[in-house]
C-alpha positions in Angstrom: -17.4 25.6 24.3 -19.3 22.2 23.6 -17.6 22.5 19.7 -14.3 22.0 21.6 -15.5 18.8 22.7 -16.3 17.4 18.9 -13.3 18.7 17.6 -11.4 17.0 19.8 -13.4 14.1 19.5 -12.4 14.0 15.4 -8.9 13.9 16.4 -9.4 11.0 18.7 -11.0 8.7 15.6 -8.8 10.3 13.0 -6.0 9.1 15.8 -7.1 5.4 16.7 -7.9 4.8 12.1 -4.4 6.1 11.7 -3.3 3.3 14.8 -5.4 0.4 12.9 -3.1 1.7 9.9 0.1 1.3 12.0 -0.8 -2.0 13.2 -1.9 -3.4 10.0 1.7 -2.5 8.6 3.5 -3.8 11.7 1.6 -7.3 11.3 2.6 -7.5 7.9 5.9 -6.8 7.9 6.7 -10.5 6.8 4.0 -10.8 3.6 5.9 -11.2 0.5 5.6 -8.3 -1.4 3.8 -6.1 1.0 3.4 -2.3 0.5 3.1 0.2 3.7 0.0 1.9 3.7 0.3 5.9 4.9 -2.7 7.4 6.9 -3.6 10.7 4.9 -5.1 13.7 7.2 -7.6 16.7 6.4 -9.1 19.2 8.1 -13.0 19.6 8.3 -15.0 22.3 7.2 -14.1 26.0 9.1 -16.6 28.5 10.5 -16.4 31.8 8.9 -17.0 34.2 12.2 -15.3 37.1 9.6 -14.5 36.9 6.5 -10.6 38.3 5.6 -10.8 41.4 3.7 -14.0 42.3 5.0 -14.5 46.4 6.2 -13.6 47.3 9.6 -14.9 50.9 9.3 -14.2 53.2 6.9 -11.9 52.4 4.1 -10.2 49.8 6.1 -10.2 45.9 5.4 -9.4 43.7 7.9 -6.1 41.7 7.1 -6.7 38.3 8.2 -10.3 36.5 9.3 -11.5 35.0 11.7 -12.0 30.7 10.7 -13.0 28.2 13.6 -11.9 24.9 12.3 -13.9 21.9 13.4 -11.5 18.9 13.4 -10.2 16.9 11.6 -10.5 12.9 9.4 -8.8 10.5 7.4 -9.5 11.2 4.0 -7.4 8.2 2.4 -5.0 5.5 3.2 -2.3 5.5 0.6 -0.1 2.5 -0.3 3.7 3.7 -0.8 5.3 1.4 -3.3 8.9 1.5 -3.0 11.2 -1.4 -3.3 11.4 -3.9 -0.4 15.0 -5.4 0.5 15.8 -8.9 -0.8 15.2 -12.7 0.4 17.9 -14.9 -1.3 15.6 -18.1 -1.1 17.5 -19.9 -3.9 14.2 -21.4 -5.0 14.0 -21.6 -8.8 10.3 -20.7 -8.8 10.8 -17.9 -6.7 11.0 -14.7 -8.3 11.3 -11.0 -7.2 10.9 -7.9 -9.1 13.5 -5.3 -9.0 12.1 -1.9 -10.1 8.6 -1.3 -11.6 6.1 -4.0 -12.0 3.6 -6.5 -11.6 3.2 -10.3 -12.0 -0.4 -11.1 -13.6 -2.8 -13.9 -11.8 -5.8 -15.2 -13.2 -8.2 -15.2 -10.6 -11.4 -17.4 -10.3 -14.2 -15.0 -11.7 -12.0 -14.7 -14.7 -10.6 -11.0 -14.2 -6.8 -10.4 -13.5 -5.2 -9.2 -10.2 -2.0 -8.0 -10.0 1.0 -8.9 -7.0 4.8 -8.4 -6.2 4.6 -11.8 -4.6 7.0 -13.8 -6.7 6.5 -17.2 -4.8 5.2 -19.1 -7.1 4.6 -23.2 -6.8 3.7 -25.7 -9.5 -0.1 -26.8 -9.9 -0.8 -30.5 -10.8 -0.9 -29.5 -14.5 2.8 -28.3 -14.1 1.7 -24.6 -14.2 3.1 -21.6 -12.3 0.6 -20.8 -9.7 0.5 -18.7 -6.7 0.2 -19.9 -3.1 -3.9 -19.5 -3.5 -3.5 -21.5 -7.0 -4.4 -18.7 -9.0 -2.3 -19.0 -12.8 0.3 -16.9 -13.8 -0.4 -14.9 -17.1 0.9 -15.7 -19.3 0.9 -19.0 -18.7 3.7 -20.8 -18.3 3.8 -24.9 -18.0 7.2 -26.9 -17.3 7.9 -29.9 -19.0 7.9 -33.3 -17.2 11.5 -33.8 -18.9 13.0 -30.4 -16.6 15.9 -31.2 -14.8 15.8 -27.5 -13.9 14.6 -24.0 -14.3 16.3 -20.8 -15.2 14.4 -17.2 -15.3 16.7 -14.4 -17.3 16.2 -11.3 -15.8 14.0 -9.9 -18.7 11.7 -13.0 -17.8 13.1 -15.8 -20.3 11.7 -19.1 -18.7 14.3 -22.1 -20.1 14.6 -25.9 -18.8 17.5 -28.0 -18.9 16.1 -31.2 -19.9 17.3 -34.4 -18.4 20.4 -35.5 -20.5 22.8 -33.8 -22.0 19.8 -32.3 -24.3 20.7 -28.4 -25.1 18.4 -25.8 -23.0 14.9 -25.3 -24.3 13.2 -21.8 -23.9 9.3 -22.4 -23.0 8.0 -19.4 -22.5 8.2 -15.3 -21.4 7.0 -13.6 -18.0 5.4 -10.1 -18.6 5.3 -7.6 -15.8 2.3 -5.0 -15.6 3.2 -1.4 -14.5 0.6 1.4 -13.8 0.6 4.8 -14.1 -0.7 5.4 -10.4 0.1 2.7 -8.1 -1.2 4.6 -5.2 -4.8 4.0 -7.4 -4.6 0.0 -7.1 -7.1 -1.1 -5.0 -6.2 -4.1 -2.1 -7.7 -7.4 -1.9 -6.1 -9.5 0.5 -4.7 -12.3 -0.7 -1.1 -10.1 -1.8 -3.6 -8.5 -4.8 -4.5 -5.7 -6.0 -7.0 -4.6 -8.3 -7.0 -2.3 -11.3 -9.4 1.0 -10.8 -10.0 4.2 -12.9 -7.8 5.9 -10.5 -4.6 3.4 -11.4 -5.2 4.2 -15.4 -5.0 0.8 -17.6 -2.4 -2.2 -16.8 0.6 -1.4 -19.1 2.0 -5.0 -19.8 5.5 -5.7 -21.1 8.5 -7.6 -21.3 11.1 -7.3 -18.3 14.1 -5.0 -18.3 12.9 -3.3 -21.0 10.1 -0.1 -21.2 10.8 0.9 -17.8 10.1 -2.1 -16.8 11.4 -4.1 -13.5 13.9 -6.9 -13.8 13.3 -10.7 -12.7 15.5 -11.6 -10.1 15.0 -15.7 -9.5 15.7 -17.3 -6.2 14.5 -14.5 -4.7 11.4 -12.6 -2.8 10.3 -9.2 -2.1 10.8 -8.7 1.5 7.6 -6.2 3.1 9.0 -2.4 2.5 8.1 -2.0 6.3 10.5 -0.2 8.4 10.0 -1.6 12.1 11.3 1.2 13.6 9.9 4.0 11.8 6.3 2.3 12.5 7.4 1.7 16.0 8.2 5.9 15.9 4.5 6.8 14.4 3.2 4.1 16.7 4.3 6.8 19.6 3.2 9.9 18.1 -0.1 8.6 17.1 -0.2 7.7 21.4 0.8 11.0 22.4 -1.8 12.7 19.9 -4.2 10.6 21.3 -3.5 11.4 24.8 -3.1 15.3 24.1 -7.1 15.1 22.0 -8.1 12.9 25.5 -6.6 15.7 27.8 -8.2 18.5 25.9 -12.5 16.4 26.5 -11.0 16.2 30.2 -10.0 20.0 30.0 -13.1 21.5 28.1 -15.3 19.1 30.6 -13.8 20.9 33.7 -14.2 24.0 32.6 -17.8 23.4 31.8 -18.4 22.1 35.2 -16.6 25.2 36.8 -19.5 27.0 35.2 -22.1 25.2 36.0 -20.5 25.7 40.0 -20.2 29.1 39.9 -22.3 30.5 37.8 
């Protein structure tokens, strides 16, 4: 009867991970770019009291078996990267990705991480940076001589130069897609990081390839649903309280042995 009390005791972790989960995803539903993560469940190894199949006398086989389980755990947390809804910001520099894709950011130790956070700001040296001042790549400078900024939407970055001087073109935005998002690993900092599980960054021009398209004056609102979080947020609760109830149930049986026997 004490097993009852472990098993029940892997539901209440596998419970309050999957909670942290929830939360984590309900205080970010206003990062830029932000992905939901999903709590993925399995069940622990089973005892084999009999084995299905096995004789029951005779020529006879027993139809089904007899398997204690003996709980349960988390076994992953898996980002779900769908689209988020659109922010109209009507910012030149901002830029959100509709469809498939990555922007590309030069971090400090010289590798590259990978966001859907299009807010990008210009560094001292006129470059595209993100909000922790890491570069995009490729890199793109602007011109003292700008009088504005226009992003096509398969990532053509032109100026309009002060004057009546014709628009210049001074550079392309690539997006980088992977073959499994899900394999990305999380940084902070809106990044992700290529792993062997994601498969190598496919880089290519916008709108093109399967590629996502550049929508400027715009940001990729969190693909959090309030009220579906708010929903799990319950049923996690009354999981919790059902694994809680069954400790308090195996524990009063025990001690209505230990009464009367």
């Amino acid at each position: 009867m004490e097993s009852s009390l472990w098993v029940s005791k892997t539901g209440l972790d596998a419970q309050q991970m999957r909670m942290t989960v929830i939360s984590n995803n309900l205080a970010n539903v206003n990062t830029v770019g932000f992905k939901r993560d999903r709590a993925v469940f399995e069940d622990l190894l089973y005892q084999n009291v009999r084995q299905a199949g096995g004789s029951t006398g005779g020529d006879n086989q027993s139809p089904t078996g007899l398997m204690m389980g003996t709980g349960v755990r988390i076994v992953a947390t898996e980002k779900t990267h769908t689209q988020g809804s659109m922010i109209q910001t009507k910012n030149a520099l901002d830029m959100a990705i509709q469809g498939e894709g990555m922007f590309q950011v030069l971090q400090p130790d010289g590798t590259f991480g990978y966001t859907r956070d299009g807010s990008f700001k210009l560094s001292v040296d006129r470059e595209l940076v993100t909000s922790n001042g890491m570069q995009l790549q490729p890199a793109i400078t602007i011109p003292q001589n700008a009088e504005s900024i226009s992003i096509g939407e398969d990532g053509t970055v032109s100026i309009q130069p002060y004057g009546n001087a014709e628009e210049q073109v001074i550079g392309q935005l690539l997006l980088t897609r992977f073959v499994n998002y899900a394999g990305l690993e999380p940084m902070g900092k809106n990044l992700y990081r290529e792993t062997s599980a994601s498969g190598a960054p496919l880089v290519g021009v916008p709108d093109a390839d399967g590629a996502g398209r550049i929508s400027q004056g715009s940001l990729e609102a969190a693909n959090v649903n309030v009220v579906e979080e708010m929903v799990n947020m319950i049923e996690t609760q009354r999981a919790y309280e059902i694994n809680s109830k069954a400790i308090s149930s195996v524990d009063s049986m025990l001690r209505f042995l230990n009464q009367n026997l």
